[in-house]
gemmi code that builds the backbone of each chain (N, CA, C; Angstrom):
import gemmi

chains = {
    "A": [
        ("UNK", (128.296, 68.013, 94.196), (127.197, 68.915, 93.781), (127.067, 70.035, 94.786)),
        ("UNK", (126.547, 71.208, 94.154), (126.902, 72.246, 95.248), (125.182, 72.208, 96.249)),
        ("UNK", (125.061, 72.833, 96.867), (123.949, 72.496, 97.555), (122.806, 73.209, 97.157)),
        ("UNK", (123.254, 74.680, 96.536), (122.063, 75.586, 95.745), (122.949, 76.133, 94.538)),
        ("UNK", (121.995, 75.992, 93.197), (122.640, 75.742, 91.695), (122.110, 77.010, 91.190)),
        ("UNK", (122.310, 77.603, 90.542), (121.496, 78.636, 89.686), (122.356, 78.431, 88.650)),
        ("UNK", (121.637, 79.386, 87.742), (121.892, 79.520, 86.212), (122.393, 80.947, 86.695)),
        ("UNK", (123.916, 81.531, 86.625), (124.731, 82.663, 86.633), (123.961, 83.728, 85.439)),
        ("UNK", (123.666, 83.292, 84.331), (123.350, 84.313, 83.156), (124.328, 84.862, 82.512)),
        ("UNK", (124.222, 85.940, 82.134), (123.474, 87.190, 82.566), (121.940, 86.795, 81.512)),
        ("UNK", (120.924, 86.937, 82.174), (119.408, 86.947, 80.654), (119.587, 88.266, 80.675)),
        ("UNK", (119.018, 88.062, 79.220), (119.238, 89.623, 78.664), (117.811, 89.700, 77.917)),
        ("UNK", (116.685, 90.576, 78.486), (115.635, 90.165, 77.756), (114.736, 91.659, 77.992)),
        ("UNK", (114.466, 92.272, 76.673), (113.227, 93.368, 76.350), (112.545, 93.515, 77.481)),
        ("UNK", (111.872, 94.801, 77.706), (111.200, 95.119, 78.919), (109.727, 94.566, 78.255)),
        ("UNK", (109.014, 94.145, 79.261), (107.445, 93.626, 78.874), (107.660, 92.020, 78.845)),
        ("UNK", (109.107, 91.374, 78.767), (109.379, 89.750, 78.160), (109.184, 89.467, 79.921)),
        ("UNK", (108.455, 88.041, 79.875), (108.114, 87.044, 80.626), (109.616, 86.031, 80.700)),
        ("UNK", (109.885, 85.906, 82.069), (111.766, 85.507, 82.111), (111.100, 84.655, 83.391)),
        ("UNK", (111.802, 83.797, 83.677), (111.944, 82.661, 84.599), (113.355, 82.231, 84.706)),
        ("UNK", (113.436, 81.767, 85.784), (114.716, 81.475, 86.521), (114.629, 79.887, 87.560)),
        ("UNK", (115.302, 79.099, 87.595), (115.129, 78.003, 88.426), (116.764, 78.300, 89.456)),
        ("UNK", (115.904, 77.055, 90.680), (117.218, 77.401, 91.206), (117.105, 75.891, 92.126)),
        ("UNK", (118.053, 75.008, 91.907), (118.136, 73.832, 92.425), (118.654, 73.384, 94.083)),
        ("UNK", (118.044, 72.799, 94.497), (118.995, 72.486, 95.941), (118.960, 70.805, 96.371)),
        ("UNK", (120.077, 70.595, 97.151), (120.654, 69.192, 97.770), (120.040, 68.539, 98.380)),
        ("UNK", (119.844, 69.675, 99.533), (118.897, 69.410, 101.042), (117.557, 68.324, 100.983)),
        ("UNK", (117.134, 67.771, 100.933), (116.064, 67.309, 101.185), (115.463, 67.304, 102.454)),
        ("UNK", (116.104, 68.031, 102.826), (115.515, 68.588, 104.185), (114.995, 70.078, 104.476)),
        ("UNK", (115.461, 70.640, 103.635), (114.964, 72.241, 103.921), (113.898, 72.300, 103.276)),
        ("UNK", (113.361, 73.240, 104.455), (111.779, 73.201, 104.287), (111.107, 74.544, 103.984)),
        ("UNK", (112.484, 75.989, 103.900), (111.532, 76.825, 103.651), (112.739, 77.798, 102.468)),
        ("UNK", (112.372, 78.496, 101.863), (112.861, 78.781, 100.854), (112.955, 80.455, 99.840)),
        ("UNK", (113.380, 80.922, 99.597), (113.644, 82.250, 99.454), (113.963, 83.024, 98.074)),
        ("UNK", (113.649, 83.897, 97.628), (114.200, 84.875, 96.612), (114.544, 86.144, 97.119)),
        ("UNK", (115.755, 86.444, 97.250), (116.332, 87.617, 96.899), (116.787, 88.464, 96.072)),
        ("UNK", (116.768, 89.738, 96.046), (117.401, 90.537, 94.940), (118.388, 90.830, 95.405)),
        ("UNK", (119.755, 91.062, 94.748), (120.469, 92.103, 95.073), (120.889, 93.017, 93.954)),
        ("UNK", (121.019, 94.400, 94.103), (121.202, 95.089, 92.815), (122.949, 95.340, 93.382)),
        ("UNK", (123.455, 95.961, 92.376), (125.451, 95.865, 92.532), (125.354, 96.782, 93.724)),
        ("UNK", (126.843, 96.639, 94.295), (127.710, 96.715, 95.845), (126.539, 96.666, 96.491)),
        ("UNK", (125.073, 96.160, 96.934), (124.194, 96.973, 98.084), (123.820, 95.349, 98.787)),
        ("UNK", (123.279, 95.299, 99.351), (123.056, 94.276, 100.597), (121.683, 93.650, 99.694)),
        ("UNK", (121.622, 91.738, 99.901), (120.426, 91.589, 99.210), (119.180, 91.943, 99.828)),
        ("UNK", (117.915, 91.944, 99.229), (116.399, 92.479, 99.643), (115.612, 91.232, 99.787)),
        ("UNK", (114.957, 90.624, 100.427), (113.780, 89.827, 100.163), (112.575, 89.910, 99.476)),
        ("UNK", (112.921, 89.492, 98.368), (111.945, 89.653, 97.488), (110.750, 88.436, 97.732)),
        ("UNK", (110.635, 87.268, 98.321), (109.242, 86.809, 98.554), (110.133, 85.432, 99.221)),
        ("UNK", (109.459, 85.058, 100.000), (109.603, 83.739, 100.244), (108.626, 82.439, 99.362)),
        ("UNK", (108.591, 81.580, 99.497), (108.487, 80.099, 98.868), (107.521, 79.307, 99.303)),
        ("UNK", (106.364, 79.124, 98.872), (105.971, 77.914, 100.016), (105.283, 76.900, 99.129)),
        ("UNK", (105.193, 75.839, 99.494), (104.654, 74.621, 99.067), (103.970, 74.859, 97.832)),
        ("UNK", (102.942, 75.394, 97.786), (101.410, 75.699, 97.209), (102.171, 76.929, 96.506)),
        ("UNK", (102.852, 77.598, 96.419), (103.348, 78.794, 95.264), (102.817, 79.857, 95.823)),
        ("UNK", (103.543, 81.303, 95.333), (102.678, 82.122, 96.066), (103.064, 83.097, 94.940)),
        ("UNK", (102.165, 84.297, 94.615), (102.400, 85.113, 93.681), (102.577, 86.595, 94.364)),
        ("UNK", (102.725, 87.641, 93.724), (103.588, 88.796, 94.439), (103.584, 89.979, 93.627)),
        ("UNK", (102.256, 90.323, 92.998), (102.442, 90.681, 91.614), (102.733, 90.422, 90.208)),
        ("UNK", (103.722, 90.800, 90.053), (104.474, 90.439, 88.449), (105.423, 89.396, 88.866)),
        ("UNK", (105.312, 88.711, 90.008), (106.434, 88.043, 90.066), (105.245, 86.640, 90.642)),
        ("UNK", (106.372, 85.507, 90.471), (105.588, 83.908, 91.148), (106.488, 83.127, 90.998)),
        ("UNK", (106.282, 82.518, 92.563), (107.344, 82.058, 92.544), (106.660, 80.802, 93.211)),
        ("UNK", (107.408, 79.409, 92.490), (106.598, 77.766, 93.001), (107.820, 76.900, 93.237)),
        ("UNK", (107.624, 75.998, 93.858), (108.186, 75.067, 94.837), (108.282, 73.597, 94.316)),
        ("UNK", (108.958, 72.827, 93.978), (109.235, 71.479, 93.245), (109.947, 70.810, 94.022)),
        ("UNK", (109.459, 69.636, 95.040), (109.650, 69.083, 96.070), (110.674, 68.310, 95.696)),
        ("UNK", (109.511, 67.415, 94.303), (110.401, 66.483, 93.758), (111.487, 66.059, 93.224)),
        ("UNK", (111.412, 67.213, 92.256), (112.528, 67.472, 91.923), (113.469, 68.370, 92.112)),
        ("UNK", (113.405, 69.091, 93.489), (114.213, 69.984, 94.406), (114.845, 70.858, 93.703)),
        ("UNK", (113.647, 72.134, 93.221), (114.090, 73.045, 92.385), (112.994, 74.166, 92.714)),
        ("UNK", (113.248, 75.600, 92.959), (112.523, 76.518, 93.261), (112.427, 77.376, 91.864)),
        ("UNK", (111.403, 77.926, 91.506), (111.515, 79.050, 90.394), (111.013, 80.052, 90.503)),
        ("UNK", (111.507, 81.242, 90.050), (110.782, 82.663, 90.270), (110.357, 83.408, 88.399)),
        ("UNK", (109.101, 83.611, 88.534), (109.049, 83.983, 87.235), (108.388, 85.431, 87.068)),
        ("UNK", (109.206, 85.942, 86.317), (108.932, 88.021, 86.506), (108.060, 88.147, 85.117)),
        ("UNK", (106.725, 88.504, 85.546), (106.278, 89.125, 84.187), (106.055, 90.407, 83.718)),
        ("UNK", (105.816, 90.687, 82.523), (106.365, 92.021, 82.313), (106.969, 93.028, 82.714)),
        ("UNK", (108.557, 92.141, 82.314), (110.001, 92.722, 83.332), (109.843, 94.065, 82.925)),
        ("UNK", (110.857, 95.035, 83.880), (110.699, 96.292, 83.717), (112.378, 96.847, 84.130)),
        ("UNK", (112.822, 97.709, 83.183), (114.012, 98.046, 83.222), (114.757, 98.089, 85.287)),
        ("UNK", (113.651, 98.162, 85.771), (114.077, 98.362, 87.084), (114.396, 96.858, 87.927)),
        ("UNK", (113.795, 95.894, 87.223), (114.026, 94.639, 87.820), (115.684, 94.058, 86.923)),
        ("UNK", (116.229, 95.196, 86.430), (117.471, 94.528, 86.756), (118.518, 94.489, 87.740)),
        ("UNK", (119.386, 93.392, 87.905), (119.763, 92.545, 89.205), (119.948, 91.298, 89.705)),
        ("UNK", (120.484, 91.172, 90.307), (120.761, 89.863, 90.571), (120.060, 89.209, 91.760)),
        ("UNK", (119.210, 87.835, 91.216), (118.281, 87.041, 92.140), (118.720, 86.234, 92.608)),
        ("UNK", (119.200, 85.673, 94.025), (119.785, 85.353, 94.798), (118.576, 83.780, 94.938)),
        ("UNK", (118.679, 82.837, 95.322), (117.675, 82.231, 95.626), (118.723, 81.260, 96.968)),
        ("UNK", (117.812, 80.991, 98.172), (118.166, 80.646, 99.250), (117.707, 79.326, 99.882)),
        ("UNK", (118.065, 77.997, 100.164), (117.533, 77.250, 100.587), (117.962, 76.681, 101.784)),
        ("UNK", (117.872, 77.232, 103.321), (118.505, 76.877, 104.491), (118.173, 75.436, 104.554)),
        ("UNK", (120.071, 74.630, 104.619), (119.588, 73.108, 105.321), (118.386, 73.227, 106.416)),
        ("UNK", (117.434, 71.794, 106.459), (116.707, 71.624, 107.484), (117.513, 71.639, 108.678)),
        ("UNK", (116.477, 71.945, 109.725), (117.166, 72.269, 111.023), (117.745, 73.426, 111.300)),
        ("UNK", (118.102, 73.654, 110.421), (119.075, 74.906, 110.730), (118.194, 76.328, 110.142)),
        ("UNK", (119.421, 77.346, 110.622), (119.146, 78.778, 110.009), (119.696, 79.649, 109.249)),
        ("UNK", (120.749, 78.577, 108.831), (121.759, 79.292, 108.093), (121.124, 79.405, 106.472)),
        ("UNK", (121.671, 80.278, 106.020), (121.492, 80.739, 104.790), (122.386, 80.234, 103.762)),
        ("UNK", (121.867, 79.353, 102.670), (122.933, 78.686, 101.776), (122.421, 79.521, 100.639)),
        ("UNK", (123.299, 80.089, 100.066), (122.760, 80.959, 98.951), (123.301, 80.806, 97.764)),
        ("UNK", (122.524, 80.690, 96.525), (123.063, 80.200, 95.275), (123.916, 81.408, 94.797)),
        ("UNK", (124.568, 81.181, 93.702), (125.064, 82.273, 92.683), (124.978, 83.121, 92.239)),
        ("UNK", (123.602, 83.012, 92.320), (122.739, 84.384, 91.920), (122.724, 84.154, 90.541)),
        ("UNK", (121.498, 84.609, 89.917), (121.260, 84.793, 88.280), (121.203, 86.053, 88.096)),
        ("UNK", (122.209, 86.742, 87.240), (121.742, 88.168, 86.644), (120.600, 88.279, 85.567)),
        ("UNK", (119.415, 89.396, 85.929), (118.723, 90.230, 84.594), (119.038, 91.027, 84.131)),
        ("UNK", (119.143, 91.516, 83.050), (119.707, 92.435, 82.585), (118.403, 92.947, 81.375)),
        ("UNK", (116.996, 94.053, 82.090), (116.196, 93.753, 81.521), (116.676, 95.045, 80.470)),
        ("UNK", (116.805, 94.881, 79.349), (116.885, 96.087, 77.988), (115.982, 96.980, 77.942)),
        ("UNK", (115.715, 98.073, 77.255), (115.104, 99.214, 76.428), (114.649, 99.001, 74.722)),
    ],
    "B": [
        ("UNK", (109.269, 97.283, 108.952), (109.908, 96.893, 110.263), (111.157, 96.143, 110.029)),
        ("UNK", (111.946, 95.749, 110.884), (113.270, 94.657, 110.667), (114.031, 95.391, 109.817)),
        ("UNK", (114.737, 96.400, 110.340), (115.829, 97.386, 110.175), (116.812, 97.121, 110.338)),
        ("UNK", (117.630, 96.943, 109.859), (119.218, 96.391, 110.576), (120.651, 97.526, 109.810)),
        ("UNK", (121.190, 97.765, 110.826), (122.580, 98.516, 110.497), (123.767, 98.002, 110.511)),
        ("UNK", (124.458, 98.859, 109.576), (125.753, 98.287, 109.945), (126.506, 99.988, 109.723)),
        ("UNK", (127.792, 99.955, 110.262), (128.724, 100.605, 110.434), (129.557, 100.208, 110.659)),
        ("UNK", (131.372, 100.537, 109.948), (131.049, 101.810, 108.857), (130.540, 101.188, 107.320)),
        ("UNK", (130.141, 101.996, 106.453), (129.422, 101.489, 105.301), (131.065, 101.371, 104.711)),
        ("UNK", (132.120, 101.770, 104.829), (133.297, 101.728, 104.022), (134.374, 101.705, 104.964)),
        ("UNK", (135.470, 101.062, 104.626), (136.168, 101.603, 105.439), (137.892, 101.115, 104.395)),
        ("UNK", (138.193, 101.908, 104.864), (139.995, 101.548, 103.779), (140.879, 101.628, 105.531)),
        ("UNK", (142.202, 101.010, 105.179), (142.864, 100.838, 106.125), (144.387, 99.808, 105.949)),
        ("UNK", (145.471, 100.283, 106.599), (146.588, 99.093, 106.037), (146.610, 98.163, 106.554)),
        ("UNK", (147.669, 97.585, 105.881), (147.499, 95.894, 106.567), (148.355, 96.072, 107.570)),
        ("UNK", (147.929, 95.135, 108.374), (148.345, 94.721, 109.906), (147.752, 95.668, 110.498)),
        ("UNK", (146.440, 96.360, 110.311), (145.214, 97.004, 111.111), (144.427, 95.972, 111.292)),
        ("UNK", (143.655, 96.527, 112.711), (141.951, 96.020, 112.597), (141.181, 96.520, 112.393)),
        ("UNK", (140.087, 96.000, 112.227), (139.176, 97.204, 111.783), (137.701, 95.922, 112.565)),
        ("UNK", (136.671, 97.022, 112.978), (135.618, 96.481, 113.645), (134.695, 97.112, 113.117)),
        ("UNK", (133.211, 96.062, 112.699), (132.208, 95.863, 112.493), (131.156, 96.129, 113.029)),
        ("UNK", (130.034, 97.219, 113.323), (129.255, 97.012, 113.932), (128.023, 96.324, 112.887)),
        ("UNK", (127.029, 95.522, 113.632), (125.861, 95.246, 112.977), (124.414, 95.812, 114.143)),
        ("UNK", (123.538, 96.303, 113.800), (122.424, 96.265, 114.941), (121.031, 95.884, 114.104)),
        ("UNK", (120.451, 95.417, 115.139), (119.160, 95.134, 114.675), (118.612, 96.958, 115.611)),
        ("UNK", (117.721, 97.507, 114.645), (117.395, 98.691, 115.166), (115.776, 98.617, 115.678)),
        ("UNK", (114.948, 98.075, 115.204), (113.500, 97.696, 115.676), (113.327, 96.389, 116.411)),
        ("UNK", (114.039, 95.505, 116.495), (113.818, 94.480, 116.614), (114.723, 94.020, 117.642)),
        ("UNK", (114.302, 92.256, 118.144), (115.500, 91.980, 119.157), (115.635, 90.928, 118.340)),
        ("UNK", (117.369, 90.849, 117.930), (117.761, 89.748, 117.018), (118.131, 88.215, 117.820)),
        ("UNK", (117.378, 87.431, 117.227), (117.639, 85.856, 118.450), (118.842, 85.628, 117.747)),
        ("UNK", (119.424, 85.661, 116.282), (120.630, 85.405, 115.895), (120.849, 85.800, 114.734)),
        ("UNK", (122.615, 86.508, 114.771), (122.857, 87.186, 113.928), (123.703, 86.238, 112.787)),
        ("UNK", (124.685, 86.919, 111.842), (125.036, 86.250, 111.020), (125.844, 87.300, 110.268)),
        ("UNK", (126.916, 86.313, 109.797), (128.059, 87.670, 109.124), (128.306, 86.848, 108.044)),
        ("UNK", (128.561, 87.462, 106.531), (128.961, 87.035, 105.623), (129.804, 87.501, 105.040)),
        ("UNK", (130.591, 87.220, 104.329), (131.280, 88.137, 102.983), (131.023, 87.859, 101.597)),
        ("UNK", (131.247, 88.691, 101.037), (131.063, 88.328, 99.337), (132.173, 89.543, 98.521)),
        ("UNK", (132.793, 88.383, 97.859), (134.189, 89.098, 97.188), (133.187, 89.318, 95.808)),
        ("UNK", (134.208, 90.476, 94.947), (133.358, 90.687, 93.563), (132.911, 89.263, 92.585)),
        ("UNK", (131.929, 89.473, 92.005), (131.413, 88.403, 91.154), (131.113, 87.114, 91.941)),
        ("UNK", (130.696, 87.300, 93.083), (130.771, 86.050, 93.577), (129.200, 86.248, 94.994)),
        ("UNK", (128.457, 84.849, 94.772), (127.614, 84.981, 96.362), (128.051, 85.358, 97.568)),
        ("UNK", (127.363, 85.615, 98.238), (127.685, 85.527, 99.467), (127.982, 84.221, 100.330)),
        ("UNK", (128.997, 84.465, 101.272), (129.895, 83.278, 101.955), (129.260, 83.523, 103.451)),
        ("UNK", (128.805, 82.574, 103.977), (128.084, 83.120, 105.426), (129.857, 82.185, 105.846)),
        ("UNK", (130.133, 83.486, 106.968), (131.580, 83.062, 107.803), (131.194, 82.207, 109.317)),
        ("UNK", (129.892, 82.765, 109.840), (129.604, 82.740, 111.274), (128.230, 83.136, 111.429)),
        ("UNK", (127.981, 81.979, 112.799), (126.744, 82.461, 112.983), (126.894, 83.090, 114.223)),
        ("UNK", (126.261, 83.804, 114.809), (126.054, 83.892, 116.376), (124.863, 84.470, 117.218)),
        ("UNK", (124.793, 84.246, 118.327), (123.779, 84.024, 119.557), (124.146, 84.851, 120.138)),
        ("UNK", (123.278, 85.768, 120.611), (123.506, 86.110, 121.874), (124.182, 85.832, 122.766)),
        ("UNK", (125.250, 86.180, 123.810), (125.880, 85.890, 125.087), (126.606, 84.686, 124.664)),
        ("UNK", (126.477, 84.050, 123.668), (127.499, 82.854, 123.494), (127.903, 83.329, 122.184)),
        ("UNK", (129.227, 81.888, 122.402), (130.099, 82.170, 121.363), (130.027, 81.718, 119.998)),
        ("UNK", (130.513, 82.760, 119.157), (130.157, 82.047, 117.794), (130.563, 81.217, 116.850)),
        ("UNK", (129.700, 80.325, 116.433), (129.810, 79.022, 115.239), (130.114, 79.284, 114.267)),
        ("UNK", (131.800, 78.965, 114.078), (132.482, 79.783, 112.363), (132.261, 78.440, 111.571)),
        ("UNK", (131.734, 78.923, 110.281), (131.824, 78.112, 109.206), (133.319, 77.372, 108.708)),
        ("UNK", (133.513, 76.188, 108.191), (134.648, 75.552, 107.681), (135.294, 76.879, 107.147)),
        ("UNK", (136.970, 76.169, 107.456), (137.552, 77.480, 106.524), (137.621, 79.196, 107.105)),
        ("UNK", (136.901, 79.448, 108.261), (137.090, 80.762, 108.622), (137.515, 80.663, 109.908)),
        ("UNK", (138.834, 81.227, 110.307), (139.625, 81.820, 111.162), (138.861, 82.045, 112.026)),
        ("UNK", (138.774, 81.701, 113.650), (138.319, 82.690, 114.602), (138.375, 83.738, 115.174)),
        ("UNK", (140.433, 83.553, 115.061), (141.377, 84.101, 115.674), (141.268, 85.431, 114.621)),
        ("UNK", (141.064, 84.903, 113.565), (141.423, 86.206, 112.874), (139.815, 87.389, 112.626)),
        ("UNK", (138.592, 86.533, 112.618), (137.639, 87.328, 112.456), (136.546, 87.438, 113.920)),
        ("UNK", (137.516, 88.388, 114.603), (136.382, 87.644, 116.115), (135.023, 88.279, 116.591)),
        ("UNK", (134.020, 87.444, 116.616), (132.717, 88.272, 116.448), (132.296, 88.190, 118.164)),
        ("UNK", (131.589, 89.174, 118.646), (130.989, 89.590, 119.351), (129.415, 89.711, 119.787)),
        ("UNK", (128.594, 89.005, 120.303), (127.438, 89.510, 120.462), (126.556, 89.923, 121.636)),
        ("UNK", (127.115, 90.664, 122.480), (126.562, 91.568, 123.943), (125.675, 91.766, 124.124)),
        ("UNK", (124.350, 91.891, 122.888), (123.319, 91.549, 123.335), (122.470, 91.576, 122.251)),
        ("UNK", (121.008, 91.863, 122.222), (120.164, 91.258, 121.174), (119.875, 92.106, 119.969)),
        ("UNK", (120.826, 93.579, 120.237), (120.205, 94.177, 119.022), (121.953, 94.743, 118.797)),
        ("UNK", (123.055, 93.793, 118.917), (124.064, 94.330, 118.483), (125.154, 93.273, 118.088)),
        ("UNK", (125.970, 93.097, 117.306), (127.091, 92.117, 117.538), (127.655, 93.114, 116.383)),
        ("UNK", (129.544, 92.236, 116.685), (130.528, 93.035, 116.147), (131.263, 92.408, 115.406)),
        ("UNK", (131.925, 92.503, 114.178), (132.585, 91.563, 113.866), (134.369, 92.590, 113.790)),
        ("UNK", (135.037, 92.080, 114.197), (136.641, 92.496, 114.464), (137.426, 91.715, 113.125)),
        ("UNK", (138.012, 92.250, 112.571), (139.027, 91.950, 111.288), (140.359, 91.669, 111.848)),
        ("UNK", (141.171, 90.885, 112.510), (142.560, 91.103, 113.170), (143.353, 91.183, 111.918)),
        ("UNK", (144.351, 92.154, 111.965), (145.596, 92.038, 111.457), (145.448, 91.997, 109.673)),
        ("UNK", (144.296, 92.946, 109.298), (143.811, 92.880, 107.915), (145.104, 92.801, 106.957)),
        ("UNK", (144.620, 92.057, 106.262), (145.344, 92.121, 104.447), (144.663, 91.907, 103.299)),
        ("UNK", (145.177, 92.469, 102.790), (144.849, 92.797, 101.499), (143.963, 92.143, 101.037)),
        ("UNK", (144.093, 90.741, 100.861), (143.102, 89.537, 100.540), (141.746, 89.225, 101.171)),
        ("UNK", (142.201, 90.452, 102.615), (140.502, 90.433, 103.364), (139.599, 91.453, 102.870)),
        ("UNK", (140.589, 92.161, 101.901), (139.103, 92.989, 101.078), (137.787, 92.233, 100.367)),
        ("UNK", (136.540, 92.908, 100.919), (135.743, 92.376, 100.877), (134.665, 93.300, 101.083)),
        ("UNK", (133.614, 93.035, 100.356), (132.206, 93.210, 101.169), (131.284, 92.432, 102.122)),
        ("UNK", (131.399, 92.996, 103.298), (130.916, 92.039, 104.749), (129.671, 92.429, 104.879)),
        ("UNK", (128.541, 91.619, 105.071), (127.250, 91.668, 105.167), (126.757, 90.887, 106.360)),
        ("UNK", (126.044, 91.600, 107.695), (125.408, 91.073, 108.637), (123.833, 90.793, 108.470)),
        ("UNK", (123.114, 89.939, 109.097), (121.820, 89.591, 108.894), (121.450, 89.502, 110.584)),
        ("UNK", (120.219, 89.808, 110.603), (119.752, 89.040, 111.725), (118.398, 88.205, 111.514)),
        ("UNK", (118.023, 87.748, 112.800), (116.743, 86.859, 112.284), (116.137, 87.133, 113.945)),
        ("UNK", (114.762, 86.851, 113.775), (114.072, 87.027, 115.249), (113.023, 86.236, 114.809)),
        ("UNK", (113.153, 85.277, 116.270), (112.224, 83.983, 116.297), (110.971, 84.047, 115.809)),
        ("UNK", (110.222, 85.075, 116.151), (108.870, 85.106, 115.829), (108.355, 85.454, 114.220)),
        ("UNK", (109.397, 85.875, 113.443), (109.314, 85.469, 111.928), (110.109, 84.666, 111.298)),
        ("UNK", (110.071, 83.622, 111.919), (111.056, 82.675, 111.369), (112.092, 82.388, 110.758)),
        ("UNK", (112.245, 81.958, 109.341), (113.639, 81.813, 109.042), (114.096, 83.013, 108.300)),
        ("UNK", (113.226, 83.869, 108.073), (113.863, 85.123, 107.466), (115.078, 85.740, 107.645)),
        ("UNK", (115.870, 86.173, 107.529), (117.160, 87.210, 107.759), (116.727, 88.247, 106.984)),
        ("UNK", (117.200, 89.380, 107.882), (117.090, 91.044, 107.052), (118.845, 91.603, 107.466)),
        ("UNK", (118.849, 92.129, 106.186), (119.946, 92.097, 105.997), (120.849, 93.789, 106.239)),
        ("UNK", (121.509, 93.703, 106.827), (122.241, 95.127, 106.773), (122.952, 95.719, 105.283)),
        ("UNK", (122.921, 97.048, 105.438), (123.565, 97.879, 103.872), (125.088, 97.044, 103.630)),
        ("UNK", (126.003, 96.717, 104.531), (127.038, 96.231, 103.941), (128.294, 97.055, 104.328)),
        ("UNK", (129.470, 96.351, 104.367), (130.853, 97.088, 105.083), (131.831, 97.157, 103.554)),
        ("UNK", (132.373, 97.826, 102.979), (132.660, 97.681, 101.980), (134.699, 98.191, 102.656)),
        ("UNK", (134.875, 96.383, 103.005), (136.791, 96.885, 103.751), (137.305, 96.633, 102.149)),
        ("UNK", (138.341, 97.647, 102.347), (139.904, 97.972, 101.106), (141.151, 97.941, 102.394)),
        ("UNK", (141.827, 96.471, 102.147), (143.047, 96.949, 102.734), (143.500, 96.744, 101.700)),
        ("UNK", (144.726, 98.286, 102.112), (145.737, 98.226, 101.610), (146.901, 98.021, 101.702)),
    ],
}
model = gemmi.Model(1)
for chain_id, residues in chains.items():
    chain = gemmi.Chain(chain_id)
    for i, (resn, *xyz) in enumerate(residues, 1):
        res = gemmi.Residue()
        res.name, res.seqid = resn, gemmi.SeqId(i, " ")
        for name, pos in zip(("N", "CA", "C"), xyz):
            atom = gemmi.Atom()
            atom.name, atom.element = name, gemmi.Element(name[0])
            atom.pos, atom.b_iso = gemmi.Position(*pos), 0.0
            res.add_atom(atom)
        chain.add_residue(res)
    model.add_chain(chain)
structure = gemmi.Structure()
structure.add_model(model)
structure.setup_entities()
């Protein structure tokens, strides 16, 4: 099993549509947790970090599933500009390294 | 805040060149940096981590000899390409992180090597 899972995509979904994304990890040890964007050739962005209790960010929210060791980020009323690819990050405990999933593409329409 | 560079943003070059990496943290003092690559369609591959004044911790699978990183001090490290080919085309991405915001990494624009 890989250690962070995403769903590759591409979603393809109307501007204004409510889209969610999960993103699974191994670790049962990592304790802190991440969404990134990256849009094509450019370096990814931090789009919010993760914490226990969920945290919201605007149009975006993103919550934490201990149990079943799965992070989700959910964009509401996507907007042609939130297309890109969401990176989601779950460093093994202890450490600082960055294990980074697959990334899920949006591909929000007109 | 948490600016980070890299240079050059591109670089083309033949094989059996090197070619060197700068990364800097520009506001900040980086406690540890981090180099990745990511070939098309694909995540990013963290190669190495590194520390300050010591030497750096390559991930399974990555060459030392061939990718040798540098870090002289807290707002700079280098990553060196020995003896590029073709197959090391890539987009190389540095991060740093500084203790006092924890596990974050901010990430540099990106090295975009073409050997040819």
């Amino acid at each position: 099993r890989k250690e962070v899972e995403q769903d590759p995509g591409p979603f393809n979904v109307p501007e204004g549509a409510t889209v969610a994304f999960n993103c699974t990890y191994s670790n049962s040890a990592s304790q802190s947790f991440f969404w990134y964007r990256q849009d094509c050739r450019k370096e990814p962005k931090l789009l919010m970090s993760v914490y226990s209790s969920g945290n919201e960010d605007g149009r975006f929210t993103a919550q934490l599933n201990r149990a079943s060791q799965y992070i989700s980020l959910l964009i509401r009323d996507s907007k042609l500009s939130d297309s890109a690819t969401y990176l989601c990050v779950a460093p093994p405990g202890g450490t600082y390294k960055y294990i980074f999933g697959t990334g899920t593409r949006l591909k929000v329409l007109a | 805040g948490a600016v980070v560079s890299q240079h050059p943003s591109r670089v083309i070059c033949k094989s059996g060149t090197s070619v060197k990496i700068e990364c800097r943290s520009l506001d900040f003092q980086a406690t540890t940096m981090f180099w990745y690559r990511q070939f098309p369609k694909q995540s990013l591959m963290l190669m190495a981590t590194s520390n300050e004044g010591s030497k750096a911790t390559y991930e399974q699978g990555v060459e030392k000899d061939k990718f040798l990183i540098n870090h002289a001090s807290l707002t700079l490290s280098t990553l060196t390409v020995t003896s590029a080919h073709p197959e090391d085309s890539s987009f190389y991405i540095c991060s740093a992180r500084t203790a006092n915001r924890g596990d974050t990494q901010y990430f540099g624009p990106g090295t975009r090597l073409t050997v040819l």
